[in-house]
TORVOPA-559234 format. One record per residue: residue in one letter; x, y, z of N, C-alpha, C in turn. Coordinates in steps of 0.02 Angstrom, whole numbers, padded with zeros to 5 digits, always signed. Example, Ala and Ser with C-alpha at 12.3 -4.5 7.8 and 13.67 -1.06 7.14 Angstrom:
<pts>
A+00660-00284+00390+00615-00225+00390+00660-00165+00390;S+00642-00112+00354+00684-00053+00357+00645+00002+00394;
</pts>
This chain:
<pts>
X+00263-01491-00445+00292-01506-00381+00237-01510-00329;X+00249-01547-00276+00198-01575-00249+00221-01576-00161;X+00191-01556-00125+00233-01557-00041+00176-01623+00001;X+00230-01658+00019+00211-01721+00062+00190-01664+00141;X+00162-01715+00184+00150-01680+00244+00213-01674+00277;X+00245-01727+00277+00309-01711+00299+00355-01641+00301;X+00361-01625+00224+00383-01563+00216+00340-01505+00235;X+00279-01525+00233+00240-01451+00267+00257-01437+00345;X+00260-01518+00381+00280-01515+00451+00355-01456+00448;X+00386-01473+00400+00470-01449+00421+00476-01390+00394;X+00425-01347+00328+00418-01272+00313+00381-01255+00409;X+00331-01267+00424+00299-01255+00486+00338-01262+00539;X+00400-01296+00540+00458-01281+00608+00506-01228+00582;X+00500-01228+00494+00561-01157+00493+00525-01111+00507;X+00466-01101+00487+00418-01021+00516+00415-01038+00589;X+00422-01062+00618+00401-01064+00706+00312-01068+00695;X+00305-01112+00662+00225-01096+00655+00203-01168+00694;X+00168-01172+00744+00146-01249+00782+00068-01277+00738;X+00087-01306+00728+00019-01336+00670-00015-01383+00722;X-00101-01387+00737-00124-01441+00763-00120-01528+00678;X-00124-01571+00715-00122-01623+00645-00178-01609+00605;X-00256-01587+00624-00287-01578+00585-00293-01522+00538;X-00232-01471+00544-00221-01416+00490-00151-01422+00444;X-00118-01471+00455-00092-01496+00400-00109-01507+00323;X-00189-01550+00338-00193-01568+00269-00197-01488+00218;X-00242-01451+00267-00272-01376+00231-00210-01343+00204;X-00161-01358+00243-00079-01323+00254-00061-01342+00176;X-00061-01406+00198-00031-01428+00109-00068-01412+00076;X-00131-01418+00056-00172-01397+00007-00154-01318-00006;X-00160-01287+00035-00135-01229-00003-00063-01197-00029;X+00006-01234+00009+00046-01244-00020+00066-01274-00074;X+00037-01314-00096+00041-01356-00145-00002-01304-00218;X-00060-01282-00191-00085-01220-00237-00038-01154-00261;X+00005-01126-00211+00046-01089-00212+00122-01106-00278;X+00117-01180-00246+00194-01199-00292+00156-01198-00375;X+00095-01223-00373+00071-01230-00447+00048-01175-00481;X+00031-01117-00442+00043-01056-00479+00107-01015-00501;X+00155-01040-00457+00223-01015-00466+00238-01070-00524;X+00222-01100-00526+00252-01160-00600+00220-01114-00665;X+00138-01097-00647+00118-01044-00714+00161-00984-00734;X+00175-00959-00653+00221-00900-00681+00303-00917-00718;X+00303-00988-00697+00391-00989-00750+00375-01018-00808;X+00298-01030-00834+00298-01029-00919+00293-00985-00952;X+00281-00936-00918+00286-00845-00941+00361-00843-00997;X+00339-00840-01061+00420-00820-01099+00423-00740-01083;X+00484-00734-01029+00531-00687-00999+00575-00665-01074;X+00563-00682-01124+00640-00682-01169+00664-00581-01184;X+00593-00551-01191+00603-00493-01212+00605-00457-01160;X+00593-00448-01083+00579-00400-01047+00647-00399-01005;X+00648-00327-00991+00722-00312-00970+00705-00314-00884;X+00749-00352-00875+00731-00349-00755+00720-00269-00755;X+00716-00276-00679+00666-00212-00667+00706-00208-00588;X+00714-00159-00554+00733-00186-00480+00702-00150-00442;X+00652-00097-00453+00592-00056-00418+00540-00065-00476;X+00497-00038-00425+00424-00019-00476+00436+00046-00544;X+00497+00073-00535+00496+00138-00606+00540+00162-00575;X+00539+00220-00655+00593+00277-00610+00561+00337-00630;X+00506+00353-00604+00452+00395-00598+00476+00420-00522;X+00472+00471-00515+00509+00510-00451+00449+00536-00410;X+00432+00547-00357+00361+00568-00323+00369+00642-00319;X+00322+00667-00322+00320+00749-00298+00358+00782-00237;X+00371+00805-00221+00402+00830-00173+00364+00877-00170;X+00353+00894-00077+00304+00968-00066+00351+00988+00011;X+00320+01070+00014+00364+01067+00069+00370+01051+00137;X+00409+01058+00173+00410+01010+00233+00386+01072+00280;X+00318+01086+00282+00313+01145+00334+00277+01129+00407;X+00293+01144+00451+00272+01121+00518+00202+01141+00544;X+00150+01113+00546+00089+01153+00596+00064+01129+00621;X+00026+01149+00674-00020+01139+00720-00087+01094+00706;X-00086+01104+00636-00153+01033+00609-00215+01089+00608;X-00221+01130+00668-00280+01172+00664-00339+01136+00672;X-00344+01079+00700-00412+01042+00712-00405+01004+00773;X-00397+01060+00817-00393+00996+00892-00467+00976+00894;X-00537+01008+00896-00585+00966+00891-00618+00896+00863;X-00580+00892+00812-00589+00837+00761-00526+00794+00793;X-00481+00801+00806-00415+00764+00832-00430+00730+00888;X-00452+00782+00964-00477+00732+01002-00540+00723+01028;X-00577+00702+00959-00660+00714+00949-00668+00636+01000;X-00612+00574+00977-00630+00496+00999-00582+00485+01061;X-00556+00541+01113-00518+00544+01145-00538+00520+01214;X-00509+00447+01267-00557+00447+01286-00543+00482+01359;X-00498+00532+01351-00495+00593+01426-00479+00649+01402;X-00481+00698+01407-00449+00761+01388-00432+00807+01420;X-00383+00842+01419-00389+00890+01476-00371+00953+01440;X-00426+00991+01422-00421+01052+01378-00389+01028+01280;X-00335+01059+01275-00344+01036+01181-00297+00988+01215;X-00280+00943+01240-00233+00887+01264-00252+00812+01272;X-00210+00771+01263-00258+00697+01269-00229+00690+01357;X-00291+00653+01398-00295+00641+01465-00250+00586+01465;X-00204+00558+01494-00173+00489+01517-00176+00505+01600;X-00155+00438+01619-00157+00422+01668-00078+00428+01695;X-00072+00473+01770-00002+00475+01782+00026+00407+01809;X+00087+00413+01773+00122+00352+01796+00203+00360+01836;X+00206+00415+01838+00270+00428+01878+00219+00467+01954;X+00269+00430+02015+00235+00476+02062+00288+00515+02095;
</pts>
């Protein structure tokens, strides 16, 4: 399968994407690369493998949910660029 400029113009108005004319051709060229790798992936014989609808069912660790202070205000607001004591400086905006 093969995309005329035409159709790249009209994928590029469904994304809201404004194309100048001279990035069209690049446009298609790489769409057109895209559709022909997706053609490799549907000669893949699928016959034995069962769908899948996540990555596993391998469950993540769980740890506990405990609350702290971090213990490193120096390192925290080491790139801070005001501070006012262990606090980050802003600028007031209510008067």
């Amino acid at each position: 399968m093969s995309l005329d400029t035409e159709t790249v113009r009209r994928v590029a108005s469904l994304a809201r994407i404004h194309l100048e004319e001279e990035e069209i051709a690049r446009l298609q060229g790489e769409l057109n690369g895209i559709l022909a790798w997706v053609e490799q992936l549907q000669a893949v014989d699928t016959s034995g493998v069962e769908p899948m609808a996540g990555g596993g069912t391998t469950a993540l660790r769980m740890r506990d949910d405990v609350v702290t202070d971090g213990g490193i205000p120096e390192k925290v607001l080491a790139n801070a660029p005001d501070r006012a004591g262990e606090y980050f400086g802003v600028p007031k905006v209510v008067e």
